[in-house]
N, C-alpha and C positions, 0 to 999 in steps of 0.2 A: 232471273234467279230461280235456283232449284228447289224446293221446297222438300223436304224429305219429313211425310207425314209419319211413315212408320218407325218413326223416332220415339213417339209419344208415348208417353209410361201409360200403364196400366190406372185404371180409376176405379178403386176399387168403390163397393156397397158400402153404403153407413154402417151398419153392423158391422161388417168386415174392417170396415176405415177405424173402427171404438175398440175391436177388440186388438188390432194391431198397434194402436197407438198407447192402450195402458199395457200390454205387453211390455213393450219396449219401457215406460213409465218403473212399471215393477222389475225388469229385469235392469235399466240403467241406474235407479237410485236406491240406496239402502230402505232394509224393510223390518230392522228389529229396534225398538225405540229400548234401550237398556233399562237398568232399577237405578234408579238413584243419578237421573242426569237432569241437571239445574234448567229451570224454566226456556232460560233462552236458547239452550240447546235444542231443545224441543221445538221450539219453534223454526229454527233453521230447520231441523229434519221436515216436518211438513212443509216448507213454505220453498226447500228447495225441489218436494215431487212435484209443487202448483208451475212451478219456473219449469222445470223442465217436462211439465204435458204442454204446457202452452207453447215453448219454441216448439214441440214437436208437432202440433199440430202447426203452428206456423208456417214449419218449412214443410211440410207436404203440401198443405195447401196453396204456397207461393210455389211451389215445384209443379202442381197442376196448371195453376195460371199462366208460368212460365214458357210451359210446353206447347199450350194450345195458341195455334196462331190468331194475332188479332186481325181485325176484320178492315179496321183503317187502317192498317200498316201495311199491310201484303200484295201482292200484284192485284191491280183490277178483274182482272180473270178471277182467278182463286176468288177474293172476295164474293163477285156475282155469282159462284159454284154453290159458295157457301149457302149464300141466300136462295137460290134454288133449289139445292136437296136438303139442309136441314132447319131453315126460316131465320134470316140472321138477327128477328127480335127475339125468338128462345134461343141461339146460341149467347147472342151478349148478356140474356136475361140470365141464364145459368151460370156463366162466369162472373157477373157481376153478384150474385148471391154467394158462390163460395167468397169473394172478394170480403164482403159486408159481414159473413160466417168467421173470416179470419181475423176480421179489425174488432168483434165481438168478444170473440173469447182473449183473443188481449187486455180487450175492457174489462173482462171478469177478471181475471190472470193477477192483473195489477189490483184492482181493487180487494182483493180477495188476501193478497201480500199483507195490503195495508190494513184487513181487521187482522193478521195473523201476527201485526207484530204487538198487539194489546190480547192478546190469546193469552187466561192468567193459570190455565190447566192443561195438563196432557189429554183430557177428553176434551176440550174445548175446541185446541189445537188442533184433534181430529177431526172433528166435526166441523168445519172450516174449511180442511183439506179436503175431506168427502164432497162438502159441498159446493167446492169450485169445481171439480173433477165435474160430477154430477150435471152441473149447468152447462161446462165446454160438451160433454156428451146430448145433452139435451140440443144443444142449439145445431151439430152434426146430425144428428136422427132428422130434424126437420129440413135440411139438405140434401133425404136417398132420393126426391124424384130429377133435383138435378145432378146429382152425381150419374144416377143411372141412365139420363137421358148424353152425360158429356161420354160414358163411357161406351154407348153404341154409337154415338159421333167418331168416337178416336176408329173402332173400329170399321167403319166405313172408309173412314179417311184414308183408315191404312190402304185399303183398296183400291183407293184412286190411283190411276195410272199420272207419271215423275214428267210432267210437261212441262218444260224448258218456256218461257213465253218470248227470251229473246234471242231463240235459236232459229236457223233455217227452219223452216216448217212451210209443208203442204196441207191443207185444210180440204177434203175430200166434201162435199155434200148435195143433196137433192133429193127425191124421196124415194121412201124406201121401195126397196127392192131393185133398186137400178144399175145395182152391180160396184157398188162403194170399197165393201168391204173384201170382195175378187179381186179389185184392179190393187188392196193395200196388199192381200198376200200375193199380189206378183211382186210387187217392187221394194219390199222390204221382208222379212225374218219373221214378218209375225206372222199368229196361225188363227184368224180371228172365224169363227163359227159362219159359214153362208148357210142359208136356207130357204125353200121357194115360195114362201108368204114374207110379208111385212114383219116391220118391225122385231128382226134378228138381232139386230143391233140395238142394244137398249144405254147404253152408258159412251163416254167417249175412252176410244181405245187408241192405242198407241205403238207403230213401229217406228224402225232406224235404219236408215240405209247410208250408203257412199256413192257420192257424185263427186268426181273432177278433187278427189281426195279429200273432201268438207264430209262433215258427218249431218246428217238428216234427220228431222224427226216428220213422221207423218202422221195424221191423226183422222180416224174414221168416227166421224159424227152420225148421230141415229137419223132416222128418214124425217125431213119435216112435212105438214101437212098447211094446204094454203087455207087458214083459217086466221083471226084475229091473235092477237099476240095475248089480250087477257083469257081466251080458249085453248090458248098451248099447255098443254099438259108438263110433267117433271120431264121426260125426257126430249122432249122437242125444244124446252128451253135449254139443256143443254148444248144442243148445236148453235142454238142463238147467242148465247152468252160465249162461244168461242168463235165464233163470226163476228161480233162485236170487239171484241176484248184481242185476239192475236195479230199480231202484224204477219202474216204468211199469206201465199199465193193459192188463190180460192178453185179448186176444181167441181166446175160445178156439173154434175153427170146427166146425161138425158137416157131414155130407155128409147131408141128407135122403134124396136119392135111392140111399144107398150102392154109388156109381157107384166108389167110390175102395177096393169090395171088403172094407170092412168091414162090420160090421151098425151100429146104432144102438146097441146094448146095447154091445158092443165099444168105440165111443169114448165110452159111458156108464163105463165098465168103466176106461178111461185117464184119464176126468177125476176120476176117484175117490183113483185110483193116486197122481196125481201132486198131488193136492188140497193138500200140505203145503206146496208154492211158489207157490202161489196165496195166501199168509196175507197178513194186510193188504196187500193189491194191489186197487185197482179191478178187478173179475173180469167179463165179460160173455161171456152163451151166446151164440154165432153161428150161427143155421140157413143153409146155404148151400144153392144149387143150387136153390131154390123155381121156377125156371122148370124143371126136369126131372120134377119131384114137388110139387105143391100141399100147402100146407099143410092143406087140409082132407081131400086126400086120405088122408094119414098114419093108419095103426090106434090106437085109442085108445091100447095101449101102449105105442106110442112116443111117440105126443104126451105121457103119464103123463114116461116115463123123460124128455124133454127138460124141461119142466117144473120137475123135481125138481132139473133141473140149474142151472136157473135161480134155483132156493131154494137150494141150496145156493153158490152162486158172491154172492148178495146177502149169506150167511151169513159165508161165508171173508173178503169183502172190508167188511162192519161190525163182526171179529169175534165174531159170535155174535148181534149185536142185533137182524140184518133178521130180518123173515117172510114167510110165502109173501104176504101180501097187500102188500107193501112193491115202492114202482117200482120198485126195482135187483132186481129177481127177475125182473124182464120178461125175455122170452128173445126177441132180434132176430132177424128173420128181412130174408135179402135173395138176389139174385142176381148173384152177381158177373160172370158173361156175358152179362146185359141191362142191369145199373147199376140194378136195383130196388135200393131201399133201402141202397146201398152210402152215400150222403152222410148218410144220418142214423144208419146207424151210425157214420162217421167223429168223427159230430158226439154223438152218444152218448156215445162212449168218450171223447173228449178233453173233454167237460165233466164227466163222474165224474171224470178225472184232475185236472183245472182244483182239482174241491172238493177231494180228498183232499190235496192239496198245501198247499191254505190250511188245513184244519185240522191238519196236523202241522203245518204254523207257526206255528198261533195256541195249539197246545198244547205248546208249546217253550218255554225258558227266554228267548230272546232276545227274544220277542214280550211277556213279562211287563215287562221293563226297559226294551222304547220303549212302551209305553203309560203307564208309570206318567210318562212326561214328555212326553206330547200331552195335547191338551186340544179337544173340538173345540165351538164355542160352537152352539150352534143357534138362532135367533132366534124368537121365541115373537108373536105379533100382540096388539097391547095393547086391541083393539074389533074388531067386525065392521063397521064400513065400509070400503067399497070405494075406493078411489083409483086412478081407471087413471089413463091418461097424459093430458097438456095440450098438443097443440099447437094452436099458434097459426092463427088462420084465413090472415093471409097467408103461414108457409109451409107449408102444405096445398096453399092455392091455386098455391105455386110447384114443390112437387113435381109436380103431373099437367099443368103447363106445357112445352109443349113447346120446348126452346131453337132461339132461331135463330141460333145461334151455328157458322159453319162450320168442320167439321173434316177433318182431314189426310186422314182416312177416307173422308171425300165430293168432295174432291178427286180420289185416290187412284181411286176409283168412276170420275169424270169424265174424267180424263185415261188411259184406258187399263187401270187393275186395276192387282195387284199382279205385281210380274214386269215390269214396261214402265214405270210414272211412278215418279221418282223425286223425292224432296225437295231442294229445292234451302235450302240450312243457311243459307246468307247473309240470311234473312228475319229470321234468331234473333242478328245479330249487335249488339246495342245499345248497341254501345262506338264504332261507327261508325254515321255521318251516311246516311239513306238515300238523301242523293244518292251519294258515293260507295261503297256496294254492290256494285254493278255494276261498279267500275272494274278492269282488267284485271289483276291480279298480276305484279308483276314478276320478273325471272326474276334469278336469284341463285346468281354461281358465286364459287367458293373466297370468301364474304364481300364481293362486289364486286356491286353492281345494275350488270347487262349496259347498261341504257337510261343510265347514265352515261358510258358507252364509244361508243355511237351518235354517229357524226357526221354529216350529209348531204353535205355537202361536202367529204370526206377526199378526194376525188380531184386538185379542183383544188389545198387545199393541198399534197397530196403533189409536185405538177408545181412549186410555186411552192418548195419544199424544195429539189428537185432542181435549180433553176435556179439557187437563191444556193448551194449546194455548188458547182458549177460554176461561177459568176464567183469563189468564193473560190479553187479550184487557179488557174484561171489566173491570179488575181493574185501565187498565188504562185510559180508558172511564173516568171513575169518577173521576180518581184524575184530567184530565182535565177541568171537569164543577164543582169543586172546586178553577181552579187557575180564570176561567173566571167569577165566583162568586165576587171575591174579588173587592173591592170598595177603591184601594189605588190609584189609577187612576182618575184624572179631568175629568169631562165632552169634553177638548177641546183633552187631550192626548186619549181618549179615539176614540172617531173620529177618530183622526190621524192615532192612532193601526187598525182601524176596515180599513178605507184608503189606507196604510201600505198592508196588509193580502188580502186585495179586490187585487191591482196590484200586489200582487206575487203571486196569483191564476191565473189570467189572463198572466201575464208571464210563468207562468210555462204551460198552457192553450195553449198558443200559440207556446212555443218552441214545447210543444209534437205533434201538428198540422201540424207544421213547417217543424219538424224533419219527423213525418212519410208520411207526403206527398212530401215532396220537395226534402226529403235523406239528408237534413241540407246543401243543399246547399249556396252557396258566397251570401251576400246581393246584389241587382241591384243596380243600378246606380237611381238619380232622373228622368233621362226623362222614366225611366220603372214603374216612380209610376204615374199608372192614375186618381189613386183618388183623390192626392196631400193630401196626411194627411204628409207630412215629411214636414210640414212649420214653421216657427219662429214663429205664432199664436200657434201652437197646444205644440210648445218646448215650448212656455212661459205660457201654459196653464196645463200642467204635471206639470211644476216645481214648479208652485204657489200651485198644489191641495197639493202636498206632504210639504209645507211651506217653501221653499227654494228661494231662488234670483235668478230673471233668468234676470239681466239685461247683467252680462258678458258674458252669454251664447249668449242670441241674439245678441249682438254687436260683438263678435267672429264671428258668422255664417253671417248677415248681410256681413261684412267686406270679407270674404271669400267667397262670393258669385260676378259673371260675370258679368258685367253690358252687357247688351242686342245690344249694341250701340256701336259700333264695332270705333275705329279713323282709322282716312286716315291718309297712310306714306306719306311724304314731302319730294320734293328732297332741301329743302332750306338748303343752308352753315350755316342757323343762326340758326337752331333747334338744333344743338349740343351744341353752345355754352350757349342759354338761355334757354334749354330746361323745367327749373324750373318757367319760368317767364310765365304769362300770356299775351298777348299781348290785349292791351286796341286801341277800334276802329273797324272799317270793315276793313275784311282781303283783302287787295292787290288779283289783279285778275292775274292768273300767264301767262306769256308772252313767250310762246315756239320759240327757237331759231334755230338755226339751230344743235347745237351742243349737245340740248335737243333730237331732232329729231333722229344725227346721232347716242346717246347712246341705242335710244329707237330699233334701227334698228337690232337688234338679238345678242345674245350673242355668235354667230361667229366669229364677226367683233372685230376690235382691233382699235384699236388708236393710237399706241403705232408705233414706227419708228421699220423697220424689220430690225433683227442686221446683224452683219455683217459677211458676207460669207454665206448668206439663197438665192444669186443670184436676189432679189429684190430688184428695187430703192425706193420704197417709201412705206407709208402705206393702198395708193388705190390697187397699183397695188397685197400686201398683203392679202386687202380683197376679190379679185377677186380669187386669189390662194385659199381661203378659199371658196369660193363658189362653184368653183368647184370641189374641195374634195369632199363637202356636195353633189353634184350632183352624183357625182362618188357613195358618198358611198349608196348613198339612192337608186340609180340602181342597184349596190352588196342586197343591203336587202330585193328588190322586190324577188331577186333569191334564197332566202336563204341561200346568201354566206354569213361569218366573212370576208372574206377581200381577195384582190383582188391576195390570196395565196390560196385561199380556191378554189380549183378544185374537190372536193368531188362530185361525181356523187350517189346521193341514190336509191339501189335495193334494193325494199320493199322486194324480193323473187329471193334470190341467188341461180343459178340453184345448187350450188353443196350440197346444203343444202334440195333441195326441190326436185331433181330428183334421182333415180335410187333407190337401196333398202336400206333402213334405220334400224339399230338395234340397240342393246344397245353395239356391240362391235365395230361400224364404226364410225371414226372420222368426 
C-alpha cells in the first residue's frame, strides 16, 4: 500500500488554532442579543455559540487525528520509520493528548449547556458563555508543545520519499561511499547527489525504472557502519529498518578498489554482521569500482573472501539449499563510472526477484485453490504428417501483383507533398449526383437561403414603389381640399372645427415636446408650476373657448383647493360637543391652571396612580422613576449603546481579519 503523506493538513499553533476557531464562532453564530427578548431566548443564544465552539473544535481536532497515520495500523516499515525519526512514544504521546484535549472540552461543552439552561439573567447567561469559551481555550494553549511538535512531524513526513512496500523493489546497500547511489542514477531517472567522502547519502531515496514492461522501484539506503545495533545512529537505522521490513532483492556493493576507506575484509566483516536481514531475500554480491582496480588484479584473498560472499548470500537467499557451484553464488562484478556491467546486473537482480515472487506464490494457499479450477488442454499430434498451408495459385499470383489502383498518397506525392495538397471531401459524397458536386453552397443566415432574397432588379422596383406612394398622397391631398371645400357647415360650427383642430395640434405639439424631452415623465405638483397657468381663470377660460360650462368645474377645483389659514387646536371640553356651532361674541382668554401646566410638562410623565406591585406609592414618586430612565437612557445613546445589555465594544479592524497572509483559501 501507498501511503501518501503529503496529504496531511496543516497543524496549526495554539494561538493560531483559538484565534481561528472563535473567528469562525463569531462569524457562524449571531452576535446581537436584542432589548426585550424573554429569558429562554437568551439562553438559546448563548448556549447555541458553547454548541457550536465545541463541534468546531471537535472536528478539527478529529480532522488532525484522522490524517496522521497510526502506528499499529500501517505497514511495518512505515511504522519502524516512524519510531526511528520521530520516537513513536512522543508520536502516540501527542495524538493521544490532542485525543484527551477533545473528549475535554466536550466535557465542558455539555456541562456548561446544563448550568446555562438555570441561567436566570442575561449577564448570567454571559458569563457562563464566556466561561466555557475560556476553559475549551485554556485547555488548547496547554496543547502548543504537541501541536507544534505533530506539525514538524507532518512536515518531515511530507518529505519522505512514496515507497510502495509490495512492489518490485531493489534494496541497493553497504557502506558508504561504495558507489550505491552511481549504480541508482544509472538504472533508473533519478538524480541522487554522489560525492567523494562518506556519508552523501543521508535519508532513503527513491527511483523507478522498466524491466521486461513491470514498473520498478529502487531505493538507495545510507552507508551502514559494522558496529552494534544499540550504536547505530538515526541514519544507519534507516537502512536497517528497510532491510528488515521490505520483501525486495538485496544488492549488496563491495568497493574493490577500497577507495571508500574500508578494506575488503571490513565489508566482508558487515555482510556477515548483518547476514540475519538478508533471510529469504534474493541476496547478490556486487564488486564495484573494477575500472579503479581489475579484477585479476585483486590478491588471492580477497578474491577467497569475495567469493565466500557470494556462497553465502546464494545460501541466505535458498535458505540453505544453494552451493558454491550453484549460479546465484556468482558474484557480479561492474563499474558504475564507466556503465560496465551495470545492465546485467540490473537485469540479474530483477529476474532473481521476478523467480522468488512466483515461487511464494505458487507455494501459498491461494495458488492451491485457482488451480485446482484451471484446467489447461494441450493438444497432442494424432500422425507424423506434415500439413502446411494451401494457397491457392491465383491468390499467390495476386499477392506479388502490383496494384494500379491510385492512391490519395500518390496524389498527395503529386500535387505538392504533405503540408501543401489538400483533399478535397466532395469526391466522397455519394448521396449527391457528380454533376452537382461542384455547385456552390449557399449561404444561410438566421434559417433563411440569402440567394432567395437576391433580386436584380430591386432598383427599378424600388422607384416604381416610390412613384405609386406618391400618386396615392396626392390623391389623397385632393380628396381632402374637397371635404374642406364643402359649405354644409355654419359660420359658428365652423370656428368651432378650425378651434377644435387648432387645440389638438397644440396638444399633440406638446405631448411630442413633452414626451421627447422629459421621457413622458409624472405631471408636478402645483407649487412646481412657476408660471401659474394651472388656475381656475385659465380652466374657465379653455372651457368657454371650446363652448362648454365651466361653472362645475371651478366650484369642484375652488372647493378642493387649501385655505392658506391654517386653525389652532383647542384644549376646550366644549369643542367636541358644538363643534358645528359658531360661537357668537369675543372668544374668552384662556386661563392656564395648574393641571394645564402639569399636562404640558412631557409626554413621559403620567397622571395616572402606579398599579400595584411596580414598588411605587404614588404618581410623583412614578414620575421621578420616569425621569431617571430618560437620564439613564440618553447616557446609554450618547455611547452608542441599545440598552443597558448592550456591551458591544466596536473594532473597526479585527486583527484576525487584517494581520498575517490573506488568500482566497483562509478563513
Amino acid at each position: 500500500m501507498l501511503y501518501n503523506f503529503k496529504a496531511i493538513g496543516v497543524v496549526p499553533p495554539a494561538t493560531d488554532f483559538i484565534d481561528i476557531v472563535l473567528s469562525k464562532t463569531q462569524r457562524g453564530t449571531p452576535t446581537v442579543v436584542h432589548k426585550g427578548w424573554a429569558i429562554t431566548r437568551i439562553r438559546q443564544f448563548y448556549t447555541r455559540k458553547v454548541k457550536f465552539t465545541q463541534q468546531n473544535w471537535h472536528d478539527r481536532l478529529t480532522t488532525i487525528l484522522d490524517e496522521f497515520p497510526k502506528v499499529d495500523d500501517i505497514h511495518p516499515f512505515y511504522a519502524d520509520l516512524l519510531n526511528v525519526l520521530y520516537d513513536r512514544d512522543h508520536y502516540k504521546l501527542a495524538l493521544s493528548q490532542l485525543a484527551v484535549a477533545r473528549s475535554l472540552i466536550d466535557r465542558v461543552a455539555s456541562d456548561y449547556v446544563r448550568l446555562l439552561k438555570y441561567g436566570d439573567s442575561l449577564y448570567r447567561c454571559k458569563e457562563l458563555k464566556r466561561a466555557a469559551l475560556g476553559r475549551m481555550c485554556t485547555l488548547m494553549k496547554r496543547q502548543g508543545p504537541s501541536l507544534t511538535y505533530l506539525e514538524e512531524v507532518r512536515q518531515h513526513m511530507g518529505r519522505l520519499p512514496a515507497i510502495d512496500p509490495a512492489t518490485r523493489t531493489l534494496l541497493v546497500c553497504g557502506y558508504p561511499n561504495v558507489g550505491k547511489s552511481s549504480f541508482m542514477n544509472k538504472v533508473t531517472r533519478a538524480d541522487v547527489e554522489v560525492q567523494p567522502y562518506a556519508f552523501t547519502t543521508k535519508s532513503l531515496f527513491v527511483g523507478h525504472m522498466d524491466y521486461r514492461y513491470l514498473r520498478w522501484q529502487v531505493i538507495d539506503t545510507p552507508g551502514i557502519l559494522d558496529r552494534p545495533l544499540e550504536e547505530r545512529n538515526t541514519i544507519e537505522m534507516q537502512s536497517i529498518t528497510a532491510l528488515a521490513h521490505l520483501r525486495a532483492a538485496v544488492l549488496y556493493v563491495l568497493d574493490v578498489s577500497e577507495q571508500c576507506g574500508y578494506t575488503i575484509q571490513q565489508q566482508a566483516t558487515l555482510f556477515h554482521s548483518i547476514s540475519p536481514l538478508f533471510a529469504s531475500k534474493p541476496l547478490l554480491v556486487v564488486a564495484n569500482k573494477l575500472d579503479a582496480v581489475a579484477w585479476e588484479n585483486l590478491s588471492e584473498t580477497d578474491r577467497a573472501t569475495i567469493e565466500a560472499m557470494g556462497v553465502e548470500a546464494a545460501k541466505l537467499s535458498s535458505g540453505g539449499l544453494a552451493g558454491a557451484g550453484d549460479a546465484t553464488a556468482e558474484v557480479l562484478k561492474m563499474s558504475a563510472l564507466n556503465e560496465d556491467g551495470v545492465m546485467a546486473v540490473r537485469a540479474a537482480a530483477c529476474d532473481r526477484l521476478l523467480a522468488s515472487r512466483v515461487d511464494l506464490k505458487l507455494k501459498g494457499k491461494r495458488m492451491t485453490d485457482v488451480s485446482n479450477r484451471m484446467h489447461v488442454a494441450l493438444p497432442k499430434p494424432r500422425d507424423g504428417v506434415s500439413r502446411p498451408p494451401i494457397i491457392p495459385a491465383s491468390v499467390a499470383v495476386g499477392q506479388h501483383k502490383p496494384s494500379t489502383r491510385k492512391l490519395q498518397k500518390d496524389i498527395q506525392e503529386e500535387l505538392g507533398g504533405a503540408g501543401v495538397y489538400s483533399m478535397d471531401d466532395r469526391e466522397l459524397w455519394a448521396a449527391v449526383a457528380e454533376c452537382e458536386r461542384r455547385d456552390v453552397l449557399p449561404e444561410v443566415w438566421s434559417g433563411h437561403n440569402i440567394a432567395d432574397f437576391v433580386d436584380a432588379d430591386v432598383d427599378e422596383r424600388l422607384a416604381a414603389l416610390e412613384a405609386e406612394e406618391d400618386a396615392a398622397a396626392a390623391a389623397w391631398e385632393a380628396q381632402a381640399l374637397e371635404l374642406e371645400d364643402m359649405d354644409d357647415l355654419t359660420p359658428e360650427e365652423r370656428e368651432t372645427l378650425t378651434a377644435i383642430q387648432k387645440q389638438k395640434k397644440k396638444l399633440a405639439l406638446a405631448h411630442r415636446l413633452k414626451k421627447g424631452a422629459a421621457n413622458n415623465q409624472a405631471l408636478l405638483p402645483r407649487r412646481a408650476d412657476p408660471d401659474r397657468q394651472s388656475t381656475t381663470g385659465n380652466l374657465k377660460a379653455s372651457l368657454e373657448r371650446v363652448g362648454m360650462d365651466s361653472t362645475k368645474a371651478v366650484d369642484r377645483a375652488r372647493a378642493a383647493s387649501r385655505s392658506r389659514v391654517g386653525r389652532k387646536r383647542t384644549r376646550d371640553s366644549d369643542d367636541q360637543a358644538g363643534a358645528m356651532d359658531v360661537a357668537e361674541g369675543p372668544t374668552p382668554r384662556r386661563v392656564h391652571s395648574s393641571k394645564s401646566r402639569s399636562m404640558s410638562r412631557g409626554r413621559a410623565l403620567s397622571l395616572a396612580k402606579p398599579g400595584a406591585g411596580s414598588g411605587l406609592k404614588d404618581a410623583a414618586q412614578q414620575n421621578k422613576a420616569i425621569r431617571i430612565n430618560d437620564r439613564m437612557q440618553k447616557r446609554a445613546g450618547k455611547m452608542a449603546r441599545k440598552g443597558e445589555g448592550d456591551r458591544h465594544i466596536p473594532d473597526l479592524k479585527p486583527k484576525h481579519l487584517f494581520s498575517g497572509k490573506r488568500g482566497y483559501a483562509h478563513a
